[in-house]
C-alpha positions as CSV (number, residue, x, y, z in Angstrom):
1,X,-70.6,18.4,80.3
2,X,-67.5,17.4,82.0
3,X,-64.9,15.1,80.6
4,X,-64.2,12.1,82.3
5,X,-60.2,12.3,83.8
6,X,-57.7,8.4,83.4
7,X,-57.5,8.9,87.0
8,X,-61.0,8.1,87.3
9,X,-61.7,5.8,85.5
10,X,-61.5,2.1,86.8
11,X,-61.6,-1.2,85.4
12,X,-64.9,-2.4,85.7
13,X,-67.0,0.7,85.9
14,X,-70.3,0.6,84.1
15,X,-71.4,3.3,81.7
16,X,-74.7,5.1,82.5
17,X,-77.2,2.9,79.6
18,X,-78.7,4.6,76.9
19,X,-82.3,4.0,75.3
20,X,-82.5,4.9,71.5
21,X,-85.8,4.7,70.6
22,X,-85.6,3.3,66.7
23,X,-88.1,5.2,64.2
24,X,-88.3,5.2,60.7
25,X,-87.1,8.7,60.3
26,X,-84.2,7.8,62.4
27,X,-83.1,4.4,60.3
28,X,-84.0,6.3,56.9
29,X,-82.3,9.6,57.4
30,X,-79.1,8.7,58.7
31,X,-78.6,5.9,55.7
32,X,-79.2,8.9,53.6
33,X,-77.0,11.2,55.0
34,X,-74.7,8.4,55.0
35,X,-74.8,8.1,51.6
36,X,-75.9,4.4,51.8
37,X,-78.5,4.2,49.1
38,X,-78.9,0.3,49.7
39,X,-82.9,0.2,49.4
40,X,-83.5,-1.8,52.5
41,X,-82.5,0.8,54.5
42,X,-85.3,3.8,53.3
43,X,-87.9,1.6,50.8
44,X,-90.0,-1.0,53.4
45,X,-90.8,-3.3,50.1
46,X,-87.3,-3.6,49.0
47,X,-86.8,-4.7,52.7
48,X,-89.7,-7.1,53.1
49,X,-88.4,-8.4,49.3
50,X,-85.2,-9.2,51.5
51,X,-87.1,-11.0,54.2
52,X,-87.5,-9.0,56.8
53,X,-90.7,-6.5,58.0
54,X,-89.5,-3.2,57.7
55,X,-86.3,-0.7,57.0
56,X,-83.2,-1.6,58.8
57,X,-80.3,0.1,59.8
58,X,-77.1,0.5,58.4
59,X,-73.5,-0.3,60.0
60,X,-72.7,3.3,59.9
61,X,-75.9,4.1,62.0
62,X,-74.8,2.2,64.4
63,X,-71.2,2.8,64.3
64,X,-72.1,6.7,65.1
65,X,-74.4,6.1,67.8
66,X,-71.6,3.7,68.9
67,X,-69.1,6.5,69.0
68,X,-72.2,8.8,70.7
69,X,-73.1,6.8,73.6
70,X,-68.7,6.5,74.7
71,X,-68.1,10.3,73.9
72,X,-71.4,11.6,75.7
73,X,-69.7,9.4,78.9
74,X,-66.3,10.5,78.2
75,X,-67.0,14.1,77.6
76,X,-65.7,16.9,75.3
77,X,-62.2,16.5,76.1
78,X,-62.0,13.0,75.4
79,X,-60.5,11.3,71.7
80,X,-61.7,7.8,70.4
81,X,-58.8,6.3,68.8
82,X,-60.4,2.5,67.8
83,X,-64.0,1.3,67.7
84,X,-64.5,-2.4,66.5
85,X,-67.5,-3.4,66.5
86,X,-69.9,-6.6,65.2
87,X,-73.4,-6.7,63.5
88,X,-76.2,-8.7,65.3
89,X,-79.8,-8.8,65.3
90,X,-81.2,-5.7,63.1
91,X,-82.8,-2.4,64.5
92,X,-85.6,-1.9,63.0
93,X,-88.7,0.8,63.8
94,X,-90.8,0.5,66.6
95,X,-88.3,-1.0,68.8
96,X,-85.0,0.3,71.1
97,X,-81.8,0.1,71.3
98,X,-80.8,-0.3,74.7
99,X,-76.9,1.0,75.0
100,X,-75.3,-0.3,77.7
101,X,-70.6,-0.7,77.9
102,X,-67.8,-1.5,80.8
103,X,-64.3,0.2,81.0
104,X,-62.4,-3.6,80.4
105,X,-59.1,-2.1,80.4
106,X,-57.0,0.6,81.0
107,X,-53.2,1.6,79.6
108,X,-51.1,4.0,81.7
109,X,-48.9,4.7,78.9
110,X,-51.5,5.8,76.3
111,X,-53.9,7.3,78.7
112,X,-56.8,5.2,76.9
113,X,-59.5,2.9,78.5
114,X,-61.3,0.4,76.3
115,X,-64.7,-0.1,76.7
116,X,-66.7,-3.0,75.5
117,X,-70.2,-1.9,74.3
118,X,-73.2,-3.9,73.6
119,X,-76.5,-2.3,72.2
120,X,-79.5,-4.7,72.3
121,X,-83.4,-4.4,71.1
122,X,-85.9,-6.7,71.9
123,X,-84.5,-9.5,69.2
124,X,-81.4,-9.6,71.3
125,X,-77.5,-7.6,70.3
126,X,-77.8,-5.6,67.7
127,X,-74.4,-4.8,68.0
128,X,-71.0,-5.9,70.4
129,X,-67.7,-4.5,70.5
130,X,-65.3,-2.2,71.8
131,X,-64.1,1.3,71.9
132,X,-60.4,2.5,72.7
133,X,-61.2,6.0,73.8
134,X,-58.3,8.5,74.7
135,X,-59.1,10.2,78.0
136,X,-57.3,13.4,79.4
């Protein structure tokens, strides 16, 4: 995998989109090895006692897979220096997230390009935001 040079990048370009498909393995076993023990994320009848069907997952889930779907565009070489991002609709099994981001801006003296990333499912954004990535 190549790393993405400044020099290519423009304002404007589209990120290739990503499909996560969401299981229950995938929503339960990366709260765990989060270390977020909040029951709705691996015991369904905690979460249907909340209001909702099944499992959901957690911030830092989706945070990482955040962090994934700039650095598999950016490539090896490249350094995130800022992600902010904002909680939507949940992910929750049987469903996708569809990743999808567009370089917004770009800063000549920091070599960074900020990308805004959106990751919907069929309930709408599960998450917004954007991602300051450092870029060689």
């Amino acid at each position: 995998m190549e790393s993405v040079s400044f020099q290519q990048v423009k304002i404007g370009d589209e990120l290739p989109g990503l499909d996560i498909p969401l299981t229950t393995s995938l929503i339960v076993s990366t709260a765990l090895a989060s270390r977020d023990f909040t029951p709705v994320h691996h015991d369904k009848g905690a979460a249907q006692a909340s209001g909702v069907d099944d499992v959901f997952m957690n911030i830092l889930t989706t945070n990482g897979l955040v962090g994934r779907y700039v650095t598999e565009w950016a490539g090896p070489d490249a350094r995130i220096t800022n992600v902010a991002i904002r909680l939507g609709t949940p992910n929750m099994p049987g469903d996708t997230m569809k990743m999808s981001g567009t370089v917004k801006e770009k800063d000549d003296a920091s070599k960074t390009a900020t990308v805004e990333v959106q990751g919907a499912n069929a309930w709408g954004n599960h998450v917004t935001g954007t991602v300051v990535v450092e870029l060689p």
